[in-house]
N, C-alpha and C positions, 0 to 999 in steps of 0.2 A: 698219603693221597696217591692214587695211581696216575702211574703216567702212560700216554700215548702217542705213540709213534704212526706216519701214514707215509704212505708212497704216492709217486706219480706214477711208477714203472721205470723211471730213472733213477731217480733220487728218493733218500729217504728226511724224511723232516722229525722232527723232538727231541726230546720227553716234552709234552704241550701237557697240560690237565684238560680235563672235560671239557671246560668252559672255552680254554685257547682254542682247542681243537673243533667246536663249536662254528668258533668265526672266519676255520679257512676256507670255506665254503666247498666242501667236498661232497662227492655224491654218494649216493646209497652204492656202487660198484666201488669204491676207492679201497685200496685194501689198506687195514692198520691191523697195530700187534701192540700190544702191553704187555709186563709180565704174568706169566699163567697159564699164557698160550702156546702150544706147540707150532703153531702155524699162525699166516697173516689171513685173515677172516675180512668177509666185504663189511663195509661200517654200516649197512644195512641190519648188519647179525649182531651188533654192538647195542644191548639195552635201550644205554643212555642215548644213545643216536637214532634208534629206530624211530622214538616218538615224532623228532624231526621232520624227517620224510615223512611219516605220516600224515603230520598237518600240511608238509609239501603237498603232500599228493590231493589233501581234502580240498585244497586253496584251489589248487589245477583245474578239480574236476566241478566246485564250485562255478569257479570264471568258465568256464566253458561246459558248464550243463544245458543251456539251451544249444549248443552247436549241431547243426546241423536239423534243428527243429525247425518249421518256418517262424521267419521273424516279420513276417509282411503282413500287418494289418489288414491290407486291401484284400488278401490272398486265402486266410486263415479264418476259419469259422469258428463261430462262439460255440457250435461242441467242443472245436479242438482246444478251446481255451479254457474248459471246464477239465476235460482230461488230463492237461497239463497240471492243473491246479489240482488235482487228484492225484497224479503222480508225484507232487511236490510235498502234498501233505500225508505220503502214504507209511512213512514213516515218521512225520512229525506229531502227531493229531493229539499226541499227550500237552505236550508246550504249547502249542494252536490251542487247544480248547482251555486250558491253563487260561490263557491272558485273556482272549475274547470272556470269560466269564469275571475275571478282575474289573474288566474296559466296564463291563454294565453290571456288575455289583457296586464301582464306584460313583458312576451317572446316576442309580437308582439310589443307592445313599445319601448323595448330596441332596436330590432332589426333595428327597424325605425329609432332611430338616428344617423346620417350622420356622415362618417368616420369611427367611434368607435362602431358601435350599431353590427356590425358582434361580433368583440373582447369580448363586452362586454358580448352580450347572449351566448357564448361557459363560459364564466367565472362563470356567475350566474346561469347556464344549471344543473349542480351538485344539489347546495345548493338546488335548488328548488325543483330537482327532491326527494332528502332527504324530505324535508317537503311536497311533494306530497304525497311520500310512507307512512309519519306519517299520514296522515290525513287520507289517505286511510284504512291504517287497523285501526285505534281506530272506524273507522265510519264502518268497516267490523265488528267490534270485538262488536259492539254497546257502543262501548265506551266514553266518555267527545268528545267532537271536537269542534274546534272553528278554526276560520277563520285566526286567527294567524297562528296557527300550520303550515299553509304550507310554512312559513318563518325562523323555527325553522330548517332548513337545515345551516344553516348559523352559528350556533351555533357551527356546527361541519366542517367550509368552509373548511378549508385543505383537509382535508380524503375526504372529497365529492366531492372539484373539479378533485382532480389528481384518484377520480375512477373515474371520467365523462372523462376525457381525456383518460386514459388509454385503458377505453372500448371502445373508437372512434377508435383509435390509433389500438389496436387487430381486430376490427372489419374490417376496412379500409384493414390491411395487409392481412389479412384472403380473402376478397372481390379480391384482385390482383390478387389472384386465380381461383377463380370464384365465382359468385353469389351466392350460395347456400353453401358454407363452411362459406361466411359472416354470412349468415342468422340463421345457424346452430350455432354460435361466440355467434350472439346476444341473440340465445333464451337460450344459455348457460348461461352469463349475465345476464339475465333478472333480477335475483332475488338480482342484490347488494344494488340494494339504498334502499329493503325492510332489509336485513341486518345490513344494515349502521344504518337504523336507529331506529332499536333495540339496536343496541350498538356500545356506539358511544368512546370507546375504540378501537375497530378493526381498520386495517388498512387498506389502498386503494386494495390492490392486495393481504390482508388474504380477506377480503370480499370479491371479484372477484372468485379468489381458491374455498371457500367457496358454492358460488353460482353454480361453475360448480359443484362441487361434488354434489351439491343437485338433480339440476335437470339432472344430468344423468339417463337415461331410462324413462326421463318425459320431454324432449322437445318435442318430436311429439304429446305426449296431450297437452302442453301449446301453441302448433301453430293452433292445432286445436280449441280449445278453444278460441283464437283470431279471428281465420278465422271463426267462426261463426255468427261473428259478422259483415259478410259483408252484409248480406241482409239491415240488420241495416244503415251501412254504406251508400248503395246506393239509402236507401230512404231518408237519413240525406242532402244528396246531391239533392233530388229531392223539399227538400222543403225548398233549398236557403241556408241553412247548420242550416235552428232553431233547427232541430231533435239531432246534436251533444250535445244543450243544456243539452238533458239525456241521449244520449250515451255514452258520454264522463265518466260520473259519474258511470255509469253503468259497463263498461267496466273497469275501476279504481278497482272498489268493486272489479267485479267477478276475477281479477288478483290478488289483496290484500286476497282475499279468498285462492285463489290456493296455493300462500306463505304459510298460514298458513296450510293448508293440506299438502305440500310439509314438511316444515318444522317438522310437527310431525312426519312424516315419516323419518326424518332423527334422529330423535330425541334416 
């Protein structure tokens, strides 16, 4: 097994193996040497260490991809919110379109099956929507995602199904009204299954609570911000519904995005 040796510029430390050397927390500039080498090389240059830094470096630029973007809801226009989401999925759009097409091949399945397929997708309606909203901002935030995640609703099925019910349930009574106090219910709503599933402590109706306190004085941007999306929409429709393939994902982000601006602002 090789061994390795690293300095400070004072001192030298080893024979450590990979693994030891792994945990002294050195930087990509730290110079090491093992047998082989004519000279001591930065550990940047070392294989097994490079991968390292590299995930360093993905985590860095992850946590601070929005820097220096505005983060102010009040400030930020629902183009620039769509742009963002465009630049977020301009290299993602394979895994993006990947899951959105899972999300509603498994809603349109369940619902297909005979007798129980109604019951069942009001049941699994929650959890998914939970693991929609995880997928959506870690892939907003540029963060890990993976095609699991949007099952990871499920993890927390209580809290998730009875706010899926709940908000049916207000929205419906609101709707006996009229049409436009529902509408108003839902864009109130909008933001619990992003809630839920940041923390998966809360409960069906603080998370509901929650989401209307946020977006008071920010549902008529976030309606707008949907309705911009209808040109979209109606070219989605002209070309047999493929165009959904990236609206869907798109429209995902740019509302995962809004959450997070809503949310610093309440912050």
């Amino acid at each position: 097994m090789r061994q390795y040796y690293y300095t400070d510029g004072t001192d030298r430390f080893g024979p450590l193996s990979i693994e030891d050397l792994k945990t002294k927390g050195i930087k990509p500039d730290t110079f090491v040497w093992y047998e082989g080498l004519e000279d001591w090389i930065a550990a940047s240059q070392v294989p097994e260490l490079k991968i390292i830094f590299e995930k360093e470096w993905q985590s860095i630029n992850e946590s601070t991809f929005w820097e220096g973007k505005t983060k102010d809801i009040d400030t930020i226009e629902n183009r620039e919110i769509r742009e963002q989401a465009l630049s977020v999925l301009s290299d993602q759009w394979g895994i993006a379109i990947g899951t959105f097409v899972i999300y509603s091949l498994v809603l349109i399945g369940i619902q297909l099956v005979p007798v129980v397929g109604g019951m069942a997708s009001l049941i699994i309606g929650g959890p998914l929507m939970v693991g929609l909203s995880i997928f959506s901002l870690n892939l907003s935030r540029k963060q890990d995602i993976r095609l699991e995640q949007l099952f990871d609703g499920f993890q927390n099925f209580g809290t998730a199904l009875s706010a899926y019910l709940l908000m049916i349930l207000f929205v419906f009574l609101w709707m006996l009204l009229l049409i436009v106090p529902g509408i108003i219910a839902s864009l109130a709503y909008s933001q619990t299954f992003y809630i839920i599933a940041e923390d998966e402590t809360i409960g069906p109706m603080e998370a509901i609570i929650k989401s209307k306190k946020m977006m008071y004085g920010y549902k008529w941007k976030y309606f707008l911000l949907n309705l911009s999306f209808i040109g979209w929409i109606l070219l989605s429709i002209l070309t047999l519904g493929i165009g959904f393939l990236w609206l869907f994902p798109y429209m995902q982000v740019s509302c995962a995005r809004f959450y997070d601006l809503v949310k610093n602002n309440n912050m």
